[in-house]
SEDREN-547313 format. One record per residue (C-alpha): y, x, z; residue number from 1; residue in one letter. Coordinates in steps of 0.05 Angstrom, whole numbers. Layout:
% SEDREN-547313
<node><v>Y</v><u>X</u><w>Z</w><pos>NUM</pos><code>a</code></node>
...
% end
This chain:
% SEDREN-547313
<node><v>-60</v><u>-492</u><w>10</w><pos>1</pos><code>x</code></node>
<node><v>-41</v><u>-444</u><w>68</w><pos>2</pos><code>x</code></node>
<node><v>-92</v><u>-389</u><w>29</w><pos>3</pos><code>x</code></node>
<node><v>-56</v><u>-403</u><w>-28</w><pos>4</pos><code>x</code></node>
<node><v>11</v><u>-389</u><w>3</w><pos>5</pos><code>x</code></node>
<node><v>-12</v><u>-334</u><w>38</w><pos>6</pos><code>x</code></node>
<node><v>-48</v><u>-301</u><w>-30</w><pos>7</pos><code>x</code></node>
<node><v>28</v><u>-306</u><w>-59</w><pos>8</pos><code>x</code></node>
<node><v>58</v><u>-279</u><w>-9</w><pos>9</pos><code>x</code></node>
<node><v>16</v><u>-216</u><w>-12</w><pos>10</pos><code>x</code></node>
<node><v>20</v><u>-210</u><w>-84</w><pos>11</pos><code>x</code></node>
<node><v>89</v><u>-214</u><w>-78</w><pos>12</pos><code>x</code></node>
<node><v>94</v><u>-160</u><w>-19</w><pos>13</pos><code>x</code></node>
<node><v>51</v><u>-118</u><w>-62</w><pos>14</pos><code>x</code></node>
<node><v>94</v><u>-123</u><w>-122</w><pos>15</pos><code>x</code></node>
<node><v>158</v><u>-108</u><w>-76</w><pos>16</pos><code>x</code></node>
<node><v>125</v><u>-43</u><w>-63</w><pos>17</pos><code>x</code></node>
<node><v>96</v><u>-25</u><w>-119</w><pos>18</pos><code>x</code></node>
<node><v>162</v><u>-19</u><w>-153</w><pos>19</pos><code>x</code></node>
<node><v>194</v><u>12</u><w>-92</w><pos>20</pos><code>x</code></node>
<node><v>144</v><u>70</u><w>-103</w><pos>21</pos><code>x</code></node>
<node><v>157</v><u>80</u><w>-169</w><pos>22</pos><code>x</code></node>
<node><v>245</v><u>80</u><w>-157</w><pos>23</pos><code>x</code></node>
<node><v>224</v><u>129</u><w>-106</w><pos>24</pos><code>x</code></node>
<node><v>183</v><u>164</u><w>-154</w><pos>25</pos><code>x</code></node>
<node><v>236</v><u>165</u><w>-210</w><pos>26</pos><code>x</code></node>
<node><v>294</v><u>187</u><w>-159</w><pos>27</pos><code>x</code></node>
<node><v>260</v><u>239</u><w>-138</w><pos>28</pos><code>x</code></node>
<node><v>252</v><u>213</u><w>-71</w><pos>29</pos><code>x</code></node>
<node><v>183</v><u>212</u><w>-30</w><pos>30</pos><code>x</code></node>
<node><v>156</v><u>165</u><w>14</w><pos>31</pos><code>x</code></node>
<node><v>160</v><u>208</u><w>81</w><pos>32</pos><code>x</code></node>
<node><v>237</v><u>204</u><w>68</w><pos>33</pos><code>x</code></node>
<node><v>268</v><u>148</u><w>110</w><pos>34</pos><code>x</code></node>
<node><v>315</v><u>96</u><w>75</w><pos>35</pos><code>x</code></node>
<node><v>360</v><u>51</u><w>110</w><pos>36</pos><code>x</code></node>
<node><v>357</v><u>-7</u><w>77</w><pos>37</pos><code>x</code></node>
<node><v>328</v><u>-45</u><w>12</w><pos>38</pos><code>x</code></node>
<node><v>347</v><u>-111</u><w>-10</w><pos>39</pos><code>x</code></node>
<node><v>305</v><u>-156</u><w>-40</w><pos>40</pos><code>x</code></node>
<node><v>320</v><u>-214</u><w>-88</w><pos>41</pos><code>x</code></node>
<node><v>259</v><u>-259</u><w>-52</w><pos>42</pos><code>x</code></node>
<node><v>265</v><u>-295</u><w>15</w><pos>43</pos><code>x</code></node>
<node><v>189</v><u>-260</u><w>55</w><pos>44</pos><code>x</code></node>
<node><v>179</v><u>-274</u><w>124</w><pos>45</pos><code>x</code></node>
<node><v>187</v><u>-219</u><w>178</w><pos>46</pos><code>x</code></node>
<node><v>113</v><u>-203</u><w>177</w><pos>47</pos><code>x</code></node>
<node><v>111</v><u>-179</u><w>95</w><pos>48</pos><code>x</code></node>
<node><v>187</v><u>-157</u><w>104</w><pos>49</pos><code>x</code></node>
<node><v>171</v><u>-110</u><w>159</w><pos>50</pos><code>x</code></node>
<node><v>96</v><u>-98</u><w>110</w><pos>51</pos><code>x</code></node>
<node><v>145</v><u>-71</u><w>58</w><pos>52</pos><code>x</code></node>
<node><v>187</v><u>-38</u><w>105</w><pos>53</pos><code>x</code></node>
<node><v>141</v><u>2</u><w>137</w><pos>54</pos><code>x</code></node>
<node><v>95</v><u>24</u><w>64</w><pos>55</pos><code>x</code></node>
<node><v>159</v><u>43</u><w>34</w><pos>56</pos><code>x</code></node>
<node><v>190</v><u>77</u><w>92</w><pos>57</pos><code>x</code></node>
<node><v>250</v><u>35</u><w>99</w><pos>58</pos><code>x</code></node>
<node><v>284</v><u>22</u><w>160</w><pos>59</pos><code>x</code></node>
<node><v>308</v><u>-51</u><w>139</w><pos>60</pos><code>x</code></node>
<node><v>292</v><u>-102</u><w>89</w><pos>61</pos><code>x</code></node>
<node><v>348</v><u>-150</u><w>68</w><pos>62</pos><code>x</code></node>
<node><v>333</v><u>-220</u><w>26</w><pos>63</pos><code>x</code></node>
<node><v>387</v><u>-222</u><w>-18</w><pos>64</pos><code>x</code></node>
<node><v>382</v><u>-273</u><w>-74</w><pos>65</pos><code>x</code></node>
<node><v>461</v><u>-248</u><w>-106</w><pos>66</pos><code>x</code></node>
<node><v>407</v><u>-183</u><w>-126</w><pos>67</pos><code>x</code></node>
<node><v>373</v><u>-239</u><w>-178</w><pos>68</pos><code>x</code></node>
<node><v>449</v><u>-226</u><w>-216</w><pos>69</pos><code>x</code></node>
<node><v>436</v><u>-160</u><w>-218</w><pos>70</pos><code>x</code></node>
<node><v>363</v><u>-145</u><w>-245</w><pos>71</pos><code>x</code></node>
<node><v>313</v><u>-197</u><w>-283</w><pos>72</pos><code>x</code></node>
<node><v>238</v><u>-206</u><w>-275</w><pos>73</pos><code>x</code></node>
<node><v>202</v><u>-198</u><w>-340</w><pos>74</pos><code>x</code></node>
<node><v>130</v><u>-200</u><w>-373</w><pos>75</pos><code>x</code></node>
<node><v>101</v><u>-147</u><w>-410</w><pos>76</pos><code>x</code></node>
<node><v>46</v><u>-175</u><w>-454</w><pos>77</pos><code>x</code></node>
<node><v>-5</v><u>-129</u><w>-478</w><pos>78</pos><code>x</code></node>
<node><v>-19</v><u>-132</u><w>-554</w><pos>79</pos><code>x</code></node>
<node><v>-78</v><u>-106</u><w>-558</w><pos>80</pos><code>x</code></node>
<node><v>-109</v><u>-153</u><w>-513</w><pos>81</pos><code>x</code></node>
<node><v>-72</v><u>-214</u><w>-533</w><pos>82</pos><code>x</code></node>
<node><v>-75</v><u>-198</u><w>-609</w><pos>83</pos><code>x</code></node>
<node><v>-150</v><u>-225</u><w>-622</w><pos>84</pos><code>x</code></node>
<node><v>-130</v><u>-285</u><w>-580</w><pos>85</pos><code>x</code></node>
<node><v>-57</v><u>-305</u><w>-606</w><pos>86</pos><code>x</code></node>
<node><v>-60</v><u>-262</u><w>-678</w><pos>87</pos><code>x</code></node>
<node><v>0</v><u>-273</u><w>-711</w><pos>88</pos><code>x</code></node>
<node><v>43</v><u>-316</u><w>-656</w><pos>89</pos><code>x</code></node>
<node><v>34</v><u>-249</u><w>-607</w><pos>90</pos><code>x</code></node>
<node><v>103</v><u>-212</u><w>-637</w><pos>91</pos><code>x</code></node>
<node><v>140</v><u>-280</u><w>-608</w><pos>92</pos><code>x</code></node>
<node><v>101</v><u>-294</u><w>-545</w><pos>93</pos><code>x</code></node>
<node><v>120</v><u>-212</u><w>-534</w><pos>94</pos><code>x</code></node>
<node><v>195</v><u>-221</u><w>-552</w><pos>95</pos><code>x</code></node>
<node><v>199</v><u>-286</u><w>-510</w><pos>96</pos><code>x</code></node>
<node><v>157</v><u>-257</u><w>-447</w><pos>97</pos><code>x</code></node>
<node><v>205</v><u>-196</u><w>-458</w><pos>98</pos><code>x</code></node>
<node><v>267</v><u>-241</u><w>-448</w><pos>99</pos><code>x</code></node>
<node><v>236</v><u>-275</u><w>-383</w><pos>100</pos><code>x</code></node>
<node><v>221</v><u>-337</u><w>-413</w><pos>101</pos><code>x</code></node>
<node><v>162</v><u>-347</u><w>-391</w><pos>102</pos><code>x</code></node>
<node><v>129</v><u>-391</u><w>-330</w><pos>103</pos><code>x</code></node>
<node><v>89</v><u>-364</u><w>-274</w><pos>104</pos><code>x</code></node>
<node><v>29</v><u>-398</u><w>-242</w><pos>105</pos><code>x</code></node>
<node><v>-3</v><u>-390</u><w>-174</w><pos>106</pos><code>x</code></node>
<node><v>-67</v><u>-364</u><w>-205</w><pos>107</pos><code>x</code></node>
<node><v>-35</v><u>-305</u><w>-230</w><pos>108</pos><code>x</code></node>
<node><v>-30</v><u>-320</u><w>-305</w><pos>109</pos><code>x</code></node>
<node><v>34</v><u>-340</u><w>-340</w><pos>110</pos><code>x</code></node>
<node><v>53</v><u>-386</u><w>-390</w><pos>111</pos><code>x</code></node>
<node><v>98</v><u>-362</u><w>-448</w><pos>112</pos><code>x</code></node>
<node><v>123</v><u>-427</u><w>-491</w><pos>113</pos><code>x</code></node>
<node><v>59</v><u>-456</u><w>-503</w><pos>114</pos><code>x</code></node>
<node><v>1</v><u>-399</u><w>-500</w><pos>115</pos><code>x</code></node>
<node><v>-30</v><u>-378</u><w>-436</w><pos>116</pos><code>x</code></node>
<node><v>-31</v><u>-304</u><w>-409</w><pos>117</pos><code>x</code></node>
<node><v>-85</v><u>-287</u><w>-358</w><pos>118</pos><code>x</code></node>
<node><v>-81</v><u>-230</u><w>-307</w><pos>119</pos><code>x</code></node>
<node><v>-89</v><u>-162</u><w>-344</w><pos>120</pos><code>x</code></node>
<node><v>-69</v><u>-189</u><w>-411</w><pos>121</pos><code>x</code></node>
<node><v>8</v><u>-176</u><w>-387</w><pos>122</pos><code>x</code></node>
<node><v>48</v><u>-127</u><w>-332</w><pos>123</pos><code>x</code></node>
<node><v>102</v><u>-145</u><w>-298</w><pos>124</pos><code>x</code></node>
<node><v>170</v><u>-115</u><w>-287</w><pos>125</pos><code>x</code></node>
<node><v>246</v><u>-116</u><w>-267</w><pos>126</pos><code>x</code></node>
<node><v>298</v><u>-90</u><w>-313</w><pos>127</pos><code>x</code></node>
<node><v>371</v><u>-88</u><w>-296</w><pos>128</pos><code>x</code></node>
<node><v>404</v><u>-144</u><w>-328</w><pos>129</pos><code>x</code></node>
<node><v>475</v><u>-120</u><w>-375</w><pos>130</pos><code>x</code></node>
<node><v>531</v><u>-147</u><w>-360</w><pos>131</pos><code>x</code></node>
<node><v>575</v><u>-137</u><w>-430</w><pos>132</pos><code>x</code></node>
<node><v>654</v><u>-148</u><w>-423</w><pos>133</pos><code>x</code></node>
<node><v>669</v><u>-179</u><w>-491</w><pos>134</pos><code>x</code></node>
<node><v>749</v><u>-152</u><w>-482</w><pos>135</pos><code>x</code></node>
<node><v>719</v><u>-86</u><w>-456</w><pos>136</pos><code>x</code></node>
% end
């Protein structure tokens, strides 16, 4: 149990900074550069916040859940390697994965209605959510 709680935890840490490299990446902005401060839409304990902190050169790491508002975890299925498995049901479980409706499991795969995704059939990833004023 505490393993298994541990294992997420990491996996979690690691996913924090994995896309933490690539914002630096895509602004332009290295790693030996010090930020102040990154919030994160996850509650971590001090030991993977300061983890984070100190691979992604940030001064501080903030839990915020109001962030959750603000961006959306989806899954990224890969066709190729769900096609043989799913055939013609893979353009939904896609569109449906795409729109975060999907479960996660501890073991790493994910469930998307009723079909099962196993680690490196799918990628994850945050996209900012759109907010659309309808009077706008």
């Amino acid at each position: 149990m505490l393993d298994s709680a541990l294992h997420k935890d990491m996996s979690l840490a690691q996913q924090i900074i994995r896309i933490g490299l690539a914002w630096r990446s895509t602004q332009k902005i290295r790693v030996r550069q010090p930020l102040a401060r990154m919030s994160i839409g996850v509650e971590m304990s001090d030991y993977f916040k300061q983890l984070v902190a100190d691979e992604l050169n940030v001064k501080k790491v903030v839990c915020d859940a109001t962030i959750n508002d603000v961006v959306m975890k989806i899954c990224k299925p890969d066709g190729r390697k769900i096609g043989p498995k799913y055939g013609k049901d893979v353009k939904m479980i896609m569109e449906e994965a795409k729109k975060g409706n999907f479960i996660e499991h501890d073991d790493g795969s994910v469930m998307v209605n009723r079909f099962r995704l196993e680690r490196g059939e799918f990628e994850m990833s945050y996209v900012e959510r759109c907010m659309l004023d309808a009077e706008g």
